[in-house]
C-alpha positions in Angstrom: -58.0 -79.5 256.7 -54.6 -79.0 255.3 -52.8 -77.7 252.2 -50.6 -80.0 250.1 -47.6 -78.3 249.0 -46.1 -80.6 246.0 -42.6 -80.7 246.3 -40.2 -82.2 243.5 -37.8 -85.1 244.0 -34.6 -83.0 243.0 -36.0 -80.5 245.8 -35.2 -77.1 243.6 -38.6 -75.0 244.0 -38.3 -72.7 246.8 -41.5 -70.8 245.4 -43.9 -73.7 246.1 -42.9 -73.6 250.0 -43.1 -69.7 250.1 -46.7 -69.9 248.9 -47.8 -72.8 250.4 -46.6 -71.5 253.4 -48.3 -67.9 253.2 -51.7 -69.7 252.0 -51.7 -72.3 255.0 -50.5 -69.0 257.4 -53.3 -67.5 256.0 -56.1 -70.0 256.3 -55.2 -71.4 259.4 -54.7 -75.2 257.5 -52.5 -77.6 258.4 -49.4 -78.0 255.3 -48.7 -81.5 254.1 -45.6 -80.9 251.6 -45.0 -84.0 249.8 -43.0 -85.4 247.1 -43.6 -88.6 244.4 -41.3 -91.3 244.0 -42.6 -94.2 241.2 -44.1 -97.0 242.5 -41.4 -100.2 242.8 -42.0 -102.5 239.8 -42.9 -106.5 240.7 -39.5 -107.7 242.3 -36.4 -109.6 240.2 -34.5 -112.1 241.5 -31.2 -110.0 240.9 -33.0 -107.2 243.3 -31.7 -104.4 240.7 -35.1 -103.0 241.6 -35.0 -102.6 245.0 -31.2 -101.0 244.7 -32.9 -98.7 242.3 -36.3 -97.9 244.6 -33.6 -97.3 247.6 -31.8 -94.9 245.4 -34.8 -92.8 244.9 -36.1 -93.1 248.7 -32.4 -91.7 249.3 -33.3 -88.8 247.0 -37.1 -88.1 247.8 -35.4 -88.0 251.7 -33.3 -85.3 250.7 -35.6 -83.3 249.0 -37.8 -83.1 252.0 -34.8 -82.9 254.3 -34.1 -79.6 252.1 -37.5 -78.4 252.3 -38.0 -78.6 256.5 -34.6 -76.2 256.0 -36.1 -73.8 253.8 -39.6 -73.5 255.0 -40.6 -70.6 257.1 -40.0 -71.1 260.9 -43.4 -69.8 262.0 -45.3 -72.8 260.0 -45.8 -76.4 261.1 -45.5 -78.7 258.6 -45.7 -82.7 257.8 -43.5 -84.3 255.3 -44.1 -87.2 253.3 -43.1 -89.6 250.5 -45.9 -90.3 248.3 -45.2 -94.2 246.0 -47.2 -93.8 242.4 -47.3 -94.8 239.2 -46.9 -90.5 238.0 -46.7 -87.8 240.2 -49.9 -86.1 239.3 -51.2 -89.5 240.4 -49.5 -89.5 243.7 -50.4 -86.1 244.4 -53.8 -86.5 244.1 -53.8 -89.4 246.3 -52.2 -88.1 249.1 -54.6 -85.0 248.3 -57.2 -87.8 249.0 -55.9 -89.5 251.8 -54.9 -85.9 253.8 -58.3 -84.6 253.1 -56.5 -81.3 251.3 -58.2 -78.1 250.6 -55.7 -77.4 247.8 -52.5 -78.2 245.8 -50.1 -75.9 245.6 -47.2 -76.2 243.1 -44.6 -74.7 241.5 -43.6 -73.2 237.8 -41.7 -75.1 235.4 -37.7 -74.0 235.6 -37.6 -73.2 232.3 -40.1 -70.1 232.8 -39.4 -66.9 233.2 -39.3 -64.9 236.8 -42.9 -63.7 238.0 -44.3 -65.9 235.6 -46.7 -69.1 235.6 -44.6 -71.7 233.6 -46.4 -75.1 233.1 -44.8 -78.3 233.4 -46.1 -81.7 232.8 -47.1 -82.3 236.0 -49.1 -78.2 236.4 -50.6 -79.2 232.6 -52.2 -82.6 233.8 -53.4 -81.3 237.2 -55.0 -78.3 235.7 -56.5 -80.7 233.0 -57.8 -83.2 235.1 -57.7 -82.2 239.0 -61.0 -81.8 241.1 -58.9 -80.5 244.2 -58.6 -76.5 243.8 -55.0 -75.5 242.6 -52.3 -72.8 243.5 -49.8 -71.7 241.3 -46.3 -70.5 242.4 -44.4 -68.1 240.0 -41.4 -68.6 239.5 -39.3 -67.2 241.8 -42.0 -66.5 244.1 -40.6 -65.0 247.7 -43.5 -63.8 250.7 -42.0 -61.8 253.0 -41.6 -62.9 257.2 -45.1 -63.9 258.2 -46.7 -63.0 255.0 -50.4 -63.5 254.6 -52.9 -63.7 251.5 -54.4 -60.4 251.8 -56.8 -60.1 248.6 -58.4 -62.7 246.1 -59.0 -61.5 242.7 -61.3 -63.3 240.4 -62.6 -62.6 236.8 -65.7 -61.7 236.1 -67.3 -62.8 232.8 -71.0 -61.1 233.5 -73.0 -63.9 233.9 -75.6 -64.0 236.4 -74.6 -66.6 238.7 -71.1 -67.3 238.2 -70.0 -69.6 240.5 -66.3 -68.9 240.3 -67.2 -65.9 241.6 -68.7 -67.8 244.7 -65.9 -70.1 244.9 -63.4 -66.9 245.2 -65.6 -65.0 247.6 -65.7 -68.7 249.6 -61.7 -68.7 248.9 -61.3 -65.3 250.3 -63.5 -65.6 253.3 -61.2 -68.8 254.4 -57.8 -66.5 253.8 -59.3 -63.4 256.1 -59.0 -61.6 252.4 -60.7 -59.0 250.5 -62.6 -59.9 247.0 -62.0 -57.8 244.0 -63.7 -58.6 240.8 -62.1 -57.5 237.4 -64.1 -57.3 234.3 -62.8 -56.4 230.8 -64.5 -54.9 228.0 -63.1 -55.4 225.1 -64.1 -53.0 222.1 -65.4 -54.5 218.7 -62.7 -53.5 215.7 -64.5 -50.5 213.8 -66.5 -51.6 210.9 -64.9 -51.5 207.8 -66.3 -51.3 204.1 -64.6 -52.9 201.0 -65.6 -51.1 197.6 
């Protein structure tokens, strides 16, 4: 099994390796970190398209060659270059064809620190993806060797909640411990009109 880290082209989101890294440390997976170039368009005789498909090889390259630098030491991983027609598209491919347990990705830049920002590409995953996701803060850092040591789900009450399950299932693969958290939330006091 294995954990696909997506990775952006212009290679600028530490925080997806830090916690791909710590989930894969902590599950034991395999990490696959991979980045989307667009698929090459039919070819034109005055090969503009093919000068334009090397370009982005050139900087999909790059952007892995940056992220083997900046991953932890202590975990293995595989890079690759993923061809689509979108990059929620291509990641859910190579999701497919690596057999992943999970996506991991980052926050949009323009969030704020410690904060989930969505992007396009987190918006249509979360919409539309049947792999499991993980979502990077931004600015997420794990310490040296950092592991997943607790799961939290909500709890909404109902008798069999299978998010619940799933977490317990999620936790039980990281070596973590399960916390539920449950809300109450207090009805506004009546009020009377005259």
């Amino acid at each position: 099994m294995s954990i696909l880290a997506g990775y952006p082209p212009e290679g600028r989101d530490r925080a997806v390796l830090n916690l791909a890294a710590m989930l894969a440390r902590s599950a034991g997976d395999d990490l696959l970190v991979c980045t989307v170039v667009p698929a090459p368009w039919f070819p034109s005789p005055a090969r503009i398209d093919a000068e334009y498909q090397a370009y982005l090889d050139d900087v999909a390259n790059q952007a892995l060659d940056r992220a083997r630098a900046e991953l932890p030491a202590d975990v293995s991983a595989t890079f690759s270059m993923h061809r689509s027609r979108s990059a929620p598209s291509g990641l859910l491919e190579a999701a497919e064809q690596h057999d992943a347990t999970m996506i991991v990705l980052g926050s949009a830049s323009r969030g704020v620190f410690g904060h989930i920002a969505l992007g396009s590409v987190t918006d249509w995953l979360l919409h539309s993806s049947a792999f499991p996701l993980a979502l990077a803060t931004r600015g997420f850092r794990s310490g040296p060797g950092g592991r997943v040591t607790r799961v939290t789900v909500g709890y909404g009450g109902s008798e069999t909640d299978d998010l619940v399950v799933a977490a317990g299932i999620v936790a039980a693969r990281m070596g973590a411990t399960l916390r539920l958290a449950s809300f109450a939330v207090r009805p506004p006091p009546p009020t009377t009109t005259r």
